[in-house]
N, C-alpha and C positions, 0 to 999 in steps of 0.2 A: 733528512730528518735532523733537526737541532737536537743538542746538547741537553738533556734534562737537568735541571737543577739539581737534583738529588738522583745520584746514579744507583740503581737498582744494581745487588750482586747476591746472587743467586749461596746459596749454604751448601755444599756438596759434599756429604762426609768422606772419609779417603781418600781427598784431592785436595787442591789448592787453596782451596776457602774453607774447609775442616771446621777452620776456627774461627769465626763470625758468629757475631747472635748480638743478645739485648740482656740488659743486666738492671740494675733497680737507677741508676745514675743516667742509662741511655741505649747506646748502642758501644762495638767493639768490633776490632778488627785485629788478629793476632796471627804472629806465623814464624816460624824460622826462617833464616833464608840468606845464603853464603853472596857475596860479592866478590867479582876476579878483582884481583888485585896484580895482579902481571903475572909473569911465568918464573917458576924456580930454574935457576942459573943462566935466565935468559932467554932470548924468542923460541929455542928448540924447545925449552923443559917443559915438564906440567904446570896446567893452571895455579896458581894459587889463590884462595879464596879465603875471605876473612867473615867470620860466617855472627850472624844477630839472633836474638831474640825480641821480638818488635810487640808489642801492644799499645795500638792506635786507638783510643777513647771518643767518643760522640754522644752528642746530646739528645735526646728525644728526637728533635727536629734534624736530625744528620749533620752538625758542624762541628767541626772536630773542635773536643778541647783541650787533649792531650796526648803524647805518644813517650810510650818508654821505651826504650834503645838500649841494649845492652852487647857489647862483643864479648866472644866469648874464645874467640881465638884466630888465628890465620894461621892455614896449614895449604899445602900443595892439596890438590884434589884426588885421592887413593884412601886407600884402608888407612890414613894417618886425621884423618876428618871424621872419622869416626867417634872420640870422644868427645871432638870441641863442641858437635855436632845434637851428643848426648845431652851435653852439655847447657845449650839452646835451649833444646828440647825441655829439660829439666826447668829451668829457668821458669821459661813461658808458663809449663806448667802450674808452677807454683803462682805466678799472675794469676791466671786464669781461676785458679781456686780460690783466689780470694776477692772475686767477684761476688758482691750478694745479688743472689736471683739469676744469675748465669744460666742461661741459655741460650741455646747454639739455633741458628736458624738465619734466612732471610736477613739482609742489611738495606738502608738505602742511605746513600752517603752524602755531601757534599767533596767538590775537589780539594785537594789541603795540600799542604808542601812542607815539609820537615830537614831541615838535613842534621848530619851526624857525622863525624871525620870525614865531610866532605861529601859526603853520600848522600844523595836525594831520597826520602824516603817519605812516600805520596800519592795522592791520585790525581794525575794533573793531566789538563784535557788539549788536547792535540788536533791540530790537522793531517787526516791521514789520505785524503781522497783528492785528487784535478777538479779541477774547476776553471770554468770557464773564465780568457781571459788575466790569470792569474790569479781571481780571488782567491782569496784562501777563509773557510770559514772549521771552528773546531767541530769535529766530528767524532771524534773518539776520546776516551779517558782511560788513559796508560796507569794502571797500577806502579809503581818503583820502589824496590828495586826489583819484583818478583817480575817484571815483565806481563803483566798479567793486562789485557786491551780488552776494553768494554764498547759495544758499539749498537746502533738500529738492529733491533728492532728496540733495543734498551729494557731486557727481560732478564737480565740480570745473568747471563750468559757470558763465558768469559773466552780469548784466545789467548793462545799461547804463542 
């Protein structure tokens, strides 16, 4: 099954997509979400991760028009992630409320590409399946950086 135009992503409150809906301007896509950035004191240590507050903007018709990016810090991954974290968290928030007409629901999007210190941050559509021959056709549309892969039935269902 081909790539839809507009990839269907499902609203799922206390998960991954919390923060999706439509607001008076369009649609929106919002979330916290840490990036590894290597390990503290080298390949044994903890992760470290430098963590965003992301709010992706769309048009009625699902083409993105804008994304805000914000860091908020890099820390090892432990109870020291916990403020930058907050941090985020708080940020987004305040986005998010000053949305008019915000509400949280149902998205269908176009794929987009954004980077930020380097960081891909987008829904960009992928081949994830064999195929005959060596074809390769896209199949899938990878969320970044949350890792988050949309595929057939195209219901707006997500993997992790």
């Amino acid at each position: 099954m081909s790539v839809p135009d507009l990839i269907p992503i499902r609203h799922e409150p206390h998960y991954r997509t919390a923060s999706i809906g439509r607001w008076d301007r369009g649609q929106f896509f919002a979330h916290v979400t840490g990036v590894f950035m290597g390990r503290e004191g080298g390949d044994c240590g903890r992760p470290v991760k430098r963590w965003y507050a992301v709010l992706h903007e769309f048009d009625e018709s699902g083409r993105h028009i804008d994304s805000t990016i914000e860091a908020t810090g890099t820390v090892p991954d432990g109870p020291e992630k916990m403020p930058v974290v907050a941090a985020a968290r708080e940020l987004l928030d305040g986005w998010l409320g000053a949305l008019p007409g915000r509400k949280f629901g149902d998205i269908k999007i176009a794929p987009f590409a954004e980077h930020c210190e380097g960081v891909l941050f987008g829904l960009v559509l992928e081949c994830h399946g064999e195929y005959a021959e060596g074809e390769e056709q896209d199949d899938w549309a990878e969320f970044y950086p949350n890792r988050l892969g949309f595929s057939a039935p195209w219901d707006g269902s997500c993997d992790t």
